[in-house]
C-alpha positions in Angstrom: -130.5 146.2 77.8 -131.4 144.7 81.2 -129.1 144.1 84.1 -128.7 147.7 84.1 -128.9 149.7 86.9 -130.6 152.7 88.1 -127.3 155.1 87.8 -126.8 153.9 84.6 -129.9 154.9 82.7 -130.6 157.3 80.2 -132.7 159.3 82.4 -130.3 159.2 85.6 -127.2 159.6 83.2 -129.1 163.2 81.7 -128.9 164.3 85.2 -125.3 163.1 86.5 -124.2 165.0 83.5 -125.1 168.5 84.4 -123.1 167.5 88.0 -119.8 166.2 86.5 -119.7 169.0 83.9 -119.9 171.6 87.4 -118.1 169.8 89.4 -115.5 167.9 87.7 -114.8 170.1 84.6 -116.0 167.0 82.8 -115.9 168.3 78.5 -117.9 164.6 77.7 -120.5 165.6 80.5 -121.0 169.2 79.4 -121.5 168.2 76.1 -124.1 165.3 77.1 -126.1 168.2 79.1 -126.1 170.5 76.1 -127.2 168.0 73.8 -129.8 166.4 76.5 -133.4 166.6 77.7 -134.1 170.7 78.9 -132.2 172.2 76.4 -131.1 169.7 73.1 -128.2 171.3 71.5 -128.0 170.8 67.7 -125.3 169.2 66.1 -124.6 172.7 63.8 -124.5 174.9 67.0 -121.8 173.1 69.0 -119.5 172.3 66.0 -119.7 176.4 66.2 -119.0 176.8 69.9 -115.7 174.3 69.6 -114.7 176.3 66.4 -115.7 180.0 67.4 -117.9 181.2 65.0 -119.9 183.4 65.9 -119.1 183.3 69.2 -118.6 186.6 71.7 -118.6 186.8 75.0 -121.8 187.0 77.0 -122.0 190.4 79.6 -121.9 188.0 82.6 -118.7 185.6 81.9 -115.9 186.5 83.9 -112.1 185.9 82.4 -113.1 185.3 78.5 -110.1 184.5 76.5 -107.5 186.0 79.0 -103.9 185.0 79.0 -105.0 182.6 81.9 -108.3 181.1 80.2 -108.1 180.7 76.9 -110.5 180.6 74.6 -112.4 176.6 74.5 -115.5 175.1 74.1 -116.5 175.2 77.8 -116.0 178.5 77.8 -117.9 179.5 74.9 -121.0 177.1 76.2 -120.9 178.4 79.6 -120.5 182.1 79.0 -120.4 183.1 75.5 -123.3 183.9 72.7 -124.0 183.0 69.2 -124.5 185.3 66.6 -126.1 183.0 63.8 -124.9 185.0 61.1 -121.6 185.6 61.9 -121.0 181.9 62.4 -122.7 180.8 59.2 -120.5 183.6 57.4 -117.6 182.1 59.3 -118.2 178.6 58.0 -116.8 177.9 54.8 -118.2 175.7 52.3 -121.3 175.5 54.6 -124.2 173.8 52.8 -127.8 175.2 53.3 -126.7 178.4 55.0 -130.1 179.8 55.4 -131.6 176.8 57.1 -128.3 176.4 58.8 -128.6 179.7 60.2 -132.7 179.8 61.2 -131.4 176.5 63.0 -128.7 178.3 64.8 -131.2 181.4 66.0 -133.2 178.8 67.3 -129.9 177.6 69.5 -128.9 180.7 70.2 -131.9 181.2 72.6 -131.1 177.6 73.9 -127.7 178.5 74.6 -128.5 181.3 76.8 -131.3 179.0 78.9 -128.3 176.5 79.4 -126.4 179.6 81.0 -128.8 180.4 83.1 -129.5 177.1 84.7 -125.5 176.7 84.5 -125.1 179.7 86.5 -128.1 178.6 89.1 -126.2 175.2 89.6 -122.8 176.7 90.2 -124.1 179.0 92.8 -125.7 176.3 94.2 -123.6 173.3 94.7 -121.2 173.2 97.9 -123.9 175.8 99.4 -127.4 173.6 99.0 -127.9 169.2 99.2 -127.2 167.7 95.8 -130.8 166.3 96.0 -132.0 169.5 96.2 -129.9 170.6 93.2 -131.0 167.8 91.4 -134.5 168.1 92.4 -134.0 172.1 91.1 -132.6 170.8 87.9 -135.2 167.7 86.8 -138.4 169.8 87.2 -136.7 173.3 86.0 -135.6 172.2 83.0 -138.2 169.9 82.1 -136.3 166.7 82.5 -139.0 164.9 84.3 -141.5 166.1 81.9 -139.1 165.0 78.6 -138.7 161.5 79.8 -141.5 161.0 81.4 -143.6 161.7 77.8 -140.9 159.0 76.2 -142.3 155.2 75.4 -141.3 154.1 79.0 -142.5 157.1 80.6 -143.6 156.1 83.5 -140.8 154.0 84.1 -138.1 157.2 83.7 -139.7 158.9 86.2 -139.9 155.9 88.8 -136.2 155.8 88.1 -135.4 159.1 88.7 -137.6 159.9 91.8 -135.1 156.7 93.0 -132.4 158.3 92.1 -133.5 161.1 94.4 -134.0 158.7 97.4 -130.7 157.6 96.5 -128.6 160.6 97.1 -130.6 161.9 99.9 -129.8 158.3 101.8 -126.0 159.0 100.8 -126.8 162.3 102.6 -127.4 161.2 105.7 -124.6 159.0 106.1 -121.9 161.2 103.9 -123.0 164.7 104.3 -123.5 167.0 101.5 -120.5 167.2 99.1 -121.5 167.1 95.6 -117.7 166.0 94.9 -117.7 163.1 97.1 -121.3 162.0 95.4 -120.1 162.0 91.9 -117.1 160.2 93.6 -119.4 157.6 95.1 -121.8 157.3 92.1 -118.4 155.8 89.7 -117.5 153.5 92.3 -120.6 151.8 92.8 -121.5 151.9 88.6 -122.4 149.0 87.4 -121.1 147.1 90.4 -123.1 147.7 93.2 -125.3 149.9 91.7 -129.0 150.0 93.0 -131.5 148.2 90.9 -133.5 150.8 88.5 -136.7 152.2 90.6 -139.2 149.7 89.1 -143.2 150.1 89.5 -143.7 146.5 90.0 -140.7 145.0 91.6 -141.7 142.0 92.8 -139.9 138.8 94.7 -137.6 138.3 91.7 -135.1 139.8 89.9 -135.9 143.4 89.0 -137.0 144.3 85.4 -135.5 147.5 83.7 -136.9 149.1 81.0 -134.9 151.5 79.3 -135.7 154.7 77.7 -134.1 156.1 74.0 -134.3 159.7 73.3 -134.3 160.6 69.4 -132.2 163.5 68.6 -132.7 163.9 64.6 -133.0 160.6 63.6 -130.2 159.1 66.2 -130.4 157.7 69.5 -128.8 159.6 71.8 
């Protein structure tokens, strides 16, 4: 797909994700970063977090299911566990529920990784640079080392080191709010967006080679 820019790749997108899911209580982004590179979500396991099965609150989540916060998927994602056989017992006319629920163990531990790095970003944003969150968040969750193994490896990580250079340069000029970024970043998608971080950008127009990530058969 060229003529795409550098915010608007796969690899850039993964990131911008776990940012407008903290930041702007964005349910489509928090959803892409639970499903994405680092920690890869199935399918089985949030159709259980949006219906609550099997789903209790985690020791460290604040507010669960008050009168003021009731109960949703964000909250469920971001501080809630999964019991796998609860949920399968909870889902009717579930077919295959013993693979269904060795899947769902298998999520369970991812779930409580997502938290963990949720919790780190939270903390983190307002208080340290966005390119230092990002920076955090690509190597400590293995999204640099996910795309970066993909067909156009070597490509994804040109793109994302860019991305990088990018925000720290919108540092300098803008200062350090991560709301004012993600504010920045829509306005200049796919309008003046930066041209993706090529390796051999030469004289003429840049050439973009795009990543796919195959999540059970599907691109994602």
């Amino acid at each position: 797909q060229g003529g795409r820019g550098l915010l608007t790749t796969r690899e850039v997108q993964s990131v911008l994700h776990w940012l407008r899911a903290a930041v702007n209580a964005d349910n489509i982004a928090l959803v892409g970063a639970l499903r994405g590179p680092g920690i890869s979500l199935s399918d089985p396991a949030l159709y259980c977090l949006r219906k609550n099965f099997g789903v209790s609150r985690a020791d460290h989540a604040q507010g669960w299911m008050e009168a003021a916060g009731p109960y949703s998927l964000r909250a469920a994602a971001t501080g809630g566990t999964l019991d796998p056989a609860a949920a399968v017992a909870a889902w009717l006319k579930l077919r295959a529920p013993e693979e269904t629920q060795a899947l769902l163990a298998r999520d369970a531990a991812l779930l409580k990784r997502f938290q963990a790095r949720w919790q780190n970003i939270t903390r983190a944003l307002g208080k340290t640079p966005p390119h230092q969150v990002i920076e955090d968040l690509i190597d400590g969750e293995g999204i640099r080392a996910h795309w970066h193994a993909g067909p156009a490896g070597r490509q994804a990580a040109a793109n994302l080191d860019a991305f990088i250079h990018l925000v720290r340069s919108w540092e300098s000029e803008n200062g350090t709010s991560p709301r004012a970024l993600l504010r920045h970043v829509d306005q200049v998608t796919g309008q003046d967006d930066p041209a993706s971080g090529g390796l051999d950008a030469g004289a003429g127009a840049p050439v973009l080679i795009t990543t796919y990530w195959q999540a059970k058969g599907r691109e994602w």
